[in-house]
N, C-alpha and C positions, 0 to 999 in steps of 0.2 A: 589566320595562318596564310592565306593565298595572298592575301593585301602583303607580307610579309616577304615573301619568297618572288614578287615581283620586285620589291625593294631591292631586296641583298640581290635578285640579279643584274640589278641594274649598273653596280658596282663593278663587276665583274665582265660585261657584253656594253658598255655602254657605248664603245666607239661603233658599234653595227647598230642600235637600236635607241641612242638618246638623241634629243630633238635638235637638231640641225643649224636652227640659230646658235642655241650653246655651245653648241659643238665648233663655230666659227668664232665666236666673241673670246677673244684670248683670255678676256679680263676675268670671265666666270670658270672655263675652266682649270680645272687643278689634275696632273697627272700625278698619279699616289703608285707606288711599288712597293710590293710586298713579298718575305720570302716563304710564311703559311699563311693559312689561314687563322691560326691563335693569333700571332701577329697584329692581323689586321680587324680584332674586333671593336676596337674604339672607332672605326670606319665605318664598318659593316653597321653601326649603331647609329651613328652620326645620319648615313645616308636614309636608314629605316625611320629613324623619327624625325626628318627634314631638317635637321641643326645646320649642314651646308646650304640644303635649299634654302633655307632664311636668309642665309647669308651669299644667296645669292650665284652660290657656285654648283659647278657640277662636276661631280667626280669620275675620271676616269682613271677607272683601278686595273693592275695588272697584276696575277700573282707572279713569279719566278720562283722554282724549286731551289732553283739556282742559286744559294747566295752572293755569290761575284757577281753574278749578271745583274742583280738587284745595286750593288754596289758601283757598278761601273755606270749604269744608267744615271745616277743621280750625281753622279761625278760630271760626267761629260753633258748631262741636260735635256738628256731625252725625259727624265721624269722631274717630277716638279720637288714630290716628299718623297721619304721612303719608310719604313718599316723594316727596321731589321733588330738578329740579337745584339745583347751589351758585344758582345765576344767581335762581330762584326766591324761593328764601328770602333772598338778596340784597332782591328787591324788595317783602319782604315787613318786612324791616329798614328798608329806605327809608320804608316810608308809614307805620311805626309800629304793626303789627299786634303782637296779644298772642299772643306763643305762645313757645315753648322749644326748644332742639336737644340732644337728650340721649344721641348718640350720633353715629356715624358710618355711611356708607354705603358706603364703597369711599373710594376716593384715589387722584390721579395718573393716572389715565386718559389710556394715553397719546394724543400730540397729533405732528403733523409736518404739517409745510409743504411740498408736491410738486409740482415743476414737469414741464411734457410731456417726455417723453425727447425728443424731437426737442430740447428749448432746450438748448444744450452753455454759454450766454451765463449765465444764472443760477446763479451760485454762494450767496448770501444774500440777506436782503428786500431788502436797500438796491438790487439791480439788479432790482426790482419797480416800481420807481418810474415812476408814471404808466400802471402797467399795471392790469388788472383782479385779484382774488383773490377766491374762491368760500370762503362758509361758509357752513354749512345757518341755515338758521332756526328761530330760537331754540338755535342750539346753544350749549353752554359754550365753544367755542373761539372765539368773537368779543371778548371781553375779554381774555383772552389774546394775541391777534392784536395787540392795541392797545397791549399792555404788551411786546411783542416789539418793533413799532415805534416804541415809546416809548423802549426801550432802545437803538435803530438809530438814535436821534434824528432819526429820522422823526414824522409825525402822519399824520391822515385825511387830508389835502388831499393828500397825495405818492401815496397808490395809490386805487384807486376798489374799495370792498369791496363786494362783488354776493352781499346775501343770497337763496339759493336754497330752496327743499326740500330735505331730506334724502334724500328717496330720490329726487332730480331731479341731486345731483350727478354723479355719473360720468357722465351724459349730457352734463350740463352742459361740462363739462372737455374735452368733445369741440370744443365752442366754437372757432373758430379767435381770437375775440376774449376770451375765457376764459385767463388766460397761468399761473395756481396756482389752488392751493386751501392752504385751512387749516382742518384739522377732528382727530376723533379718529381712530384707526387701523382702526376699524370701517367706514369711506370708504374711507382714502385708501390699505387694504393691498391691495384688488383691481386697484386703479391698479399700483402696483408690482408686484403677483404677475403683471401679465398684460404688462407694462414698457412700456403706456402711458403711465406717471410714474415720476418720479425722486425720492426726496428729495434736499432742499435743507437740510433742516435737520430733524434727528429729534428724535426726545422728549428722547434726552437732553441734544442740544444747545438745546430749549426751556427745559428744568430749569437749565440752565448759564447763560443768559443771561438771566433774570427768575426763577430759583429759585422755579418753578410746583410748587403742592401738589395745588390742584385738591380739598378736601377736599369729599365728597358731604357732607347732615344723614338724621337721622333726626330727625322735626318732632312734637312733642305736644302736643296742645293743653294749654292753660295752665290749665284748671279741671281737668282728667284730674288734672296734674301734681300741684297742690294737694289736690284731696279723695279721690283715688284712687291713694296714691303705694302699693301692695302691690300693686296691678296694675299702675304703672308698673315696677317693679322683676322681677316675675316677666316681663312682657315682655322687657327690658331681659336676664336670665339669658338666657331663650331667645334671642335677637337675637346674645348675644355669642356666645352656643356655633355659632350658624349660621354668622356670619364666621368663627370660627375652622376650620370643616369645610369652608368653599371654600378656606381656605387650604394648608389641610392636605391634601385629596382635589381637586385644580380638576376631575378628570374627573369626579369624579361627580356634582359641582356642572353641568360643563357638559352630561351626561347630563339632568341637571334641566330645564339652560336650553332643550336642545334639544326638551325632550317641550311644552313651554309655548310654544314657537313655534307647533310644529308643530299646535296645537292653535290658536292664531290665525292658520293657514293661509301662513305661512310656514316653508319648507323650507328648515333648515339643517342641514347634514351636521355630523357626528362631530368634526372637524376643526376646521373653521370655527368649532364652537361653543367646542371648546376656546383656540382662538387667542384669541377676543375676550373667555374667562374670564381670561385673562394680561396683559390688555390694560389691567386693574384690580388694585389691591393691595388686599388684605383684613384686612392685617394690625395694625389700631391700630382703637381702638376710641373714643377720647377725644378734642377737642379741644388743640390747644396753643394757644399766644401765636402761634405762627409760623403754625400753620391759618388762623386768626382776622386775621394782620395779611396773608396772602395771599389770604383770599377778600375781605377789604376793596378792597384792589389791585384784584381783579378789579369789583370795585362801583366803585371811579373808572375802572376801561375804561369801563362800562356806562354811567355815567356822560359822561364823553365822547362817547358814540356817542348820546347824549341818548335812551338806553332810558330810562334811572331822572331821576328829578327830583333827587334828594339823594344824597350821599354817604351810606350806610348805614353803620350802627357797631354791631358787633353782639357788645362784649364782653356786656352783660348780659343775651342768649339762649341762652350756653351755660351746661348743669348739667352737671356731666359725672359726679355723685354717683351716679349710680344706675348707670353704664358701667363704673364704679371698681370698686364696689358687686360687681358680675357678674362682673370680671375675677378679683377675688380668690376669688371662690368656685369659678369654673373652675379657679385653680388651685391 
């Protein structure tokens, strides 16, 4: 556990306490940004079981709470990658930012829609209508939600979407004017495990009726890409070998995720930790046609709910060369 928690801090403090050559040799390191800590556990993973060190590099990670700040650094060059949500890089396709998505981050994080166990009357959205539904802010599940009632041939004028905090929902839901919520399982399974809620409609009746991908990026800046593609590529090895080791071990990935809480002073059990490693799929490394025409989908939610100004299109931000690249030498 201690060999562990020296690891994951080293991610995190590396520019006060990694060694001094690397820290000078441009070629090894890598500045990585992030805007949580879920975000960043293909990193967190990568740095604990040496996949960058093999490859030679050393990571220096930042988190920002910030999502713009995280956005702007990898724009302008202060960071090398980045980590952020689909929704993000969505709107960073919208205003026409330079930069590239060269890999994946996870996928499919599941999502469900849960009504109070008291409501026995709610069987799907459509008998939502006119009611309230709770989604955190800024989460990914708000464009989703849109393309759920898109599909109910519903719109926004039929239910009233009440964005909250994230960690203000379960309170929220207490609401007696509060009548659902719509978010990922990371919310809404404490609700059900404790059967204050019900679901109404699980992941995989989301996936059935809007055929939701939910693809995370991995974000590079776009001069990295170009003058520095042998350190994009050794990144890129290491990255792949990490996804493949949450997929392949989720405990001791979630063993990971749990030491990296716990060190931003939240307490999550063994358990817990594990549940919300399942809660994501790890397993695909590249973009498809079908990633690309479903996080679109979600950029006309975003759209609609007049986040974004423009429809984003974002076939000529993905390289998927260098994810390819790694996969074949993995195997």
């Amino acid at each position: 556990m201690i060999s562990r928690l020296v690891a994951i801090t080293v991610i995190l403090v590396l520019s006060a306490t990694g060694p001094s050559r690397a820290q000078d040799d441009q070629d090894n390191l890598v500045r990585l940004s992030y805007s949580t800590g879920w975000d960043a556990l293909p990193a967190l993973v990568g740095v604990d079981f040496g996949f960058f060190d093999a490859e030679g590099l050393v990571i220096n990670g930042l988190q920002d709470d910030n999502t713009e700040g995280v956005i702007s650094s990898v724009v302008i060059g202060t960071s090398d990658f980045a980590l952020l949500p689909q929704r993000a890089m969505l709107a960073m396709a919208a205003s026409d930012f330079d930069f590239a998505v060269v890999s994946m981050n996870g996928w499919g994080t599941e999502m469900e829609l849960v009504a109070k166990a008291s409501d026995s009357a709610t069987k799907s959205i459509k008998d939502l209508k006119g009611k309230t539904i709770l989604v955190g802010s800024g989460s990914e599940a708000l464009p989703v939600l849109i393309r759920l009632l898109n599909a109910a041939q519903m719109t926004l004028n039929d239910v009233n979407i009440l964005r909250v905090p994230s960690g203000q929902l379960v309170e929220a839901f207490g609401q007696p004017d509060n009548h659902a919520i719509f978010d990922t399982r990371h919310y809404t399974k404490s609700l059900t495990d404790q059967k204050i809620g019900r679901v109404v409609t699980s992941n995989k009746g989301v996936e059935q009726a809007i055929g939701r991908i939910g693809a995370a990026p991995l974000i590079v800046n776009k001069d990295i890409l170009k003058n520095e593609t042998e350190k994009v590529q050794r990144f890129l090895n290491a990255w792949v070998r990490a996804l493949t080791y949450i997929r392949e071990d989720p405990d001791d990935a979630a063993a990971v995720l749990q030491i990296f809480f716990h060190r931003q002073g939240l307490e999550l059990d063994a358990e817990l930790a594990k549940a919300w490693i399942g809660m994501t799929r790890y397993d695909r490394y590249t973009w498809t046609a079908g990633d690309i025409a479903d996080a679109e989908y979600n950029g006309w939610g975003l759209l609609t709910a007049k986040i974004l100004r423009s429809q984003p299109k974002l076939s000529g931000y993905i390289d998927n060369s260098f994810a390819e690249a790694a996969a074949k030498q993995l195997n």
